[in-house]
C-alpha positions as a Python dict, from the first residue, in 0.01 Angstrom:
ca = {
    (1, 'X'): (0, 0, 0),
    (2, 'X'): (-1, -390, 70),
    (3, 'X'): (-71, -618, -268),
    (4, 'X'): (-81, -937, -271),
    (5, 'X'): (-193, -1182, -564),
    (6, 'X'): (-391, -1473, -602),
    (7, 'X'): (-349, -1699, -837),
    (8, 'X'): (-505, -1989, -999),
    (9, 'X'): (-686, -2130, -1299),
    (10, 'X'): (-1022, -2099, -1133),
    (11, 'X'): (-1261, -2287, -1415),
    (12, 'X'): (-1468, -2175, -1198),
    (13, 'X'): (-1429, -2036, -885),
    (14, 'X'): (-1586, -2210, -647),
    (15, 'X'): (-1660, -2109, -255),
    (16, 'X'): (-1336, -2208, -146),
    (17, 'X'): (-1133, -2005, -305),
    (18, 'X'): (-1385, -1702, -274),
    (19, 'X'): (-1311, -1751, 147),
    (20, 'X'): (-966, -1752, 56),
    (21, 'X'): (-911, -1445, -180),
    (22, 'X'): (-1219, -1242, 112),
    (23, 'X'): (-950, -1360, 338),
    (24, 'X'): (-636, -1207, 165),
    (25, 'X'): (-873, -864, 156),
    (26, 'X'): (-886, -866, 509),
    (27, 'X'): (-497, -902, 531),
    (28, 'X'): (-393, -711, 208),
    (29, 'X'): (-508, -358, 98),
    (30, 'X'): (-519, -493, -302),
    (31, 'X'): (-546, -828, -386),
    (32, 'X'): (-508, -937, -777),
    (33, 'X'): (-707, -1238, -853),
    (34, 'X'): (-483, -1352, -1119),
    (35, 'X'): (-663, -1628, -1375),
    (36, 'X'): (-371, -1834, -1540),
    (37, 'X'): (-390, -2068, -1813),
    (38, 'X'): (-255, -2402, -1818),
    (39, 'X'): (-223, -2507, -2194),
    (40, 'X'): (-198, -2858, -2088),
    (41, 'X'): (-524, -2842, -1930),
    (42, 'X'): (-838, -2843, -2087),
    (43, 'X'): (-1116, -2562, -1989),
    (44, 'X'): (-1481, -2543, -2000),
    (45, 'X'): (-1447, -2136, -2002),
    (46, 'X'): (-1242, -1902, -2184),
    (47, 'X'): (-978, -1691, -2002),
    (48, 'X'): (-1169, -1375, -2081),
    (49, 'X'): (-1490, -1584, -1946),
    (50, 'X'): (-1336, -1687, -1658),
    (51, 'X'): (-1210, -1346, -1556),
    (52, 'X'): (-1525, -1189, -1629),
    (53, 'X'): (-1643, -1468, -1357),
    (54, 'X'): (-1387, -1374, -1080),
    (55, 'X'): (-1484, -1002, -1095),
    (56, 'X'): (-1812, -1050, -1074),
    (57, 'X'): (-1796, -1296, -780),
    (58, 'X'): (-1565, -1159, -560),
    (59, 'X'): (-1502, -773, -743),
    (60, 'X'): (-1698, -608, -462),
    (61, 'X'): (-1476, -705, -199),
    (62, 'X'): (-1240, -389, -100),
    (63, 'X'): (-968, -392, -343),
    (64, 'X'): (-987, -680, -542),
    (65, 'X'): (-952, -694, -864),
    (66, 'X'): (-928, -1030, -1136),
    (67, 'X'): (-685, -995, -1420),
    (68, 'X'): (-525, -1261, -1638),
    (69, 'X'): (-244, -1378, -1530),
    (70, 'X'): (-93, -1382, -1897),
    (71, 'X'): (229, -1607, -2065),
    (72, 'X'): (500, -1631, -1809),
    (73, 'X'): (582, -1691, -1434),
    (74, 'X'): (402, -1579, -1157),
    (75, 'X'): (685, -1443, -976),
    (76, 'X'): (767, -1184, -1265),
    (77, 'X'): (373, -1112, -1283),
    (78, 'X'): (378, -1038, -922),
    (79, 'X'): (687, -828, -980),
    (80, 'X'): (492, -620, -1275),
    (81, 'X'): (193, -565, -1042),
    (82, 'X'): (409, -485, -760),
    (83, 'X'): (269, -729, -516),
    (84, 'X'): (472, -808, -250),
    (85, 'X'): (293, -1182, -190),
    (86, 'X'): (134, -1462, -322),
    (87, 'X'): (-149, -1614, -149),
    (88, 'X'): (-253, -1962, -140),
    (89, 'X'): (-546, -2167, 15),
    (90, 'X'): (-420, -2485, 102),
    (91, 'X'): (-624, -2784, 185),
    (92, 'X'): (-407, -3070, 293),
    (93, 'X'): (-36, -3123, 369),
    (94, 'X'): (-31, -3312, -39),
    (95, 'X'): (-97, -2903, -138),
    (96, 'X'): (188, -2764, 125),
    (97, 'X'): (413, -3057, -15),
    (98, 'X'): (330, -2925, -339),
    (99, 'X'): (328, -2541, -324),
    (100, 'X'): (630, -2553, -112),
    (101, 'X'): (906, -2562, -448),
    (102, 'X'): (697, -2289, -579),
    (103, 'X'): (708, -2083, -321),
    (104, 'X'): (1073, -2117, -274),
    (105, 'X'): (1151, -2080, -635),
    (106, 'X'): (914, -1744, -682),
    (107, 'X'): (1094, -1630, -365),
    (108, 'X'): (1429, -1711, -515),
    (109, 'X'): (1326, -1544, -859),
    (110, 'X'): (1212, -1188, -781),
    (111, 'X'): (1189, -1193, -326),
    (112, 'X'): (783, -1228, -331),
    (113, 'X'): (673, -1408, -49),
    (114, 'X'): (445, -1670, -50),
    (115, 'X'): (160, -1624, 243),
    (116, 'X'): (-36, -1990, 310),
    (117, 'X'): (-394, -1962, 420),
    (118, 'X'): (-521, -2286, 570),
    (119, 'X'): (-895, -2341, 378),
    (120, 'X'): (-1260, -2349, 602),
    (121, 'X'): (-1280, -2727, 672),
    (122, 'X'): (-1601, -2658, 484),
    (123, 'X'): (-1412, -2635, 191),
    (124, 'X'): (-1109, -2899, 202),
    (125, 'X'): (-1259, -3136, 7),
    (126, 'X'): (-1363, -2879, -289),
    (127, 'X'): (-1163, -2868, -633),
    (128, 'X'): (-1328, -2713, -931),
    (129, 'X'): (-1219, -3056, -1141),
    (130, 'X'): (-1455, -3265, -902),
    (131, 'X'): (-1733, -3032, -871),
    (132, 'X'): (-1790, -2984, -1275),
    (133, 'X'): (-1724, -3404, -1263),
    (134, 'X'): (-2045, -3427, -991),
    (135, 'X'): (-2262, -3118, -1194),
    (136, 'X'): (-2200, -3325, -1552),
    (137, 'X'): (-2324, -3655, -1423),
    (138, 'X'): (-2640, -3459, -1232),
    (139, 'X'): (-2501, -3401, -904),
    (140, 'X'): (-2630, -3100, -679),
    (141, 'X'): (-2328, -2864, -649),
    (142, 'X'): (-2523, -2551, -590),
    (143, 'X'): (-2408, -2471, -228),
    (144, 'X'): (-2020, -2497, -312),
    (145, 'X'): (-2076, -2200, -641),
    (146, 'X'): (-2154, -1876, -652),
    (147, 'X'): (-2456, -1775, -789),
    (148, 'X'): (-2281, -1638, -1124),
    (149, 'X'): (-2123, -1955, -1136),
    (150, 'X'): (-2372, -2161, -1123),
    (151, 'X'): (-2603, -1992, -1392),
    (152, 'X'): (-2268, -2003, -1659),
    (153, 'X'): (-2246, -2409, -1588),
    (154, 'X'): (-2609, -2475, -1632),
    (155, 'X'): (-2590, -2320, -1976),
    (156, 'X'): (-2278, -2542, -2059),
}
């Protein structure tokens, strides 16, 4: 059995990273969508929110599932789960330049691998930080959210 994790904050998931983690199911025969926290960032859901968002937009893929990530390092979560890899989307060279150190350092910690997917050009430009920037100030973000999504920021 093949299980690979994704990680990421994903407040919310967006399109991009839901071709990303479909992606990893294709490769993978698990894939843990794992929602971290960031304490230095500020949220507009909840972890438990958020979560609940991830399983309901991409839960009926084959084997994936979302979980939270928890306090700690990804490498030792990956290690608990007993995932073998991390996958990332990556948009640009500026996110290889900066998942790079990671990777190396998560390899260095516990051996998981880090497994780079290059993102749909559809979706380079996509970061859930600008797209809850354009819906706040009355932009039309509809076609880069899920459905689920989309319903949670309009009550926001």
């Amino acid at each position: 059995m093949r299980r690979a994790v994704c990680p990421g904050s994903f407040d919310p998931i967006h399109n991009g990273h839901v071709e990303i983690i479909a992606r990893a199911a294709s490769l993978f025969d698990e894939v843990i969508v794992a929602v971290s926290t960031n304490y230095a960032k500020k949220y507009r859901f909840t972890e438990e929110e958020r979560v609940a968002i991830v399983e309901e937009t991409v839960g009926g893929l084959r084997g994936v599932t979302a979980l939270p990530m928890g306090n700690g390092l990804l490498a030792d979560f990956c290690k608990e789960q007993g995932a073998e890899a991390i996958v990332k989307g990556l948009r640009s060279t500026v996110d290889y330049a900066y998942e790079i150190p990671m990777a190396t350092m998560n390899r260095h910690l516990t051996g998981v691998e880090t497994v780079f997917l290059q993102a749909d050009t559809r979706f380079t430009h996509l970061s859930s930080s600008l797209l809850k920037e354009v819906q706040v100030l009355g932009g039309d973000v509809t076609e880069y959210f899920p459905r689920a999504v989309m319903k949670r920021l309009l009550k926001k």
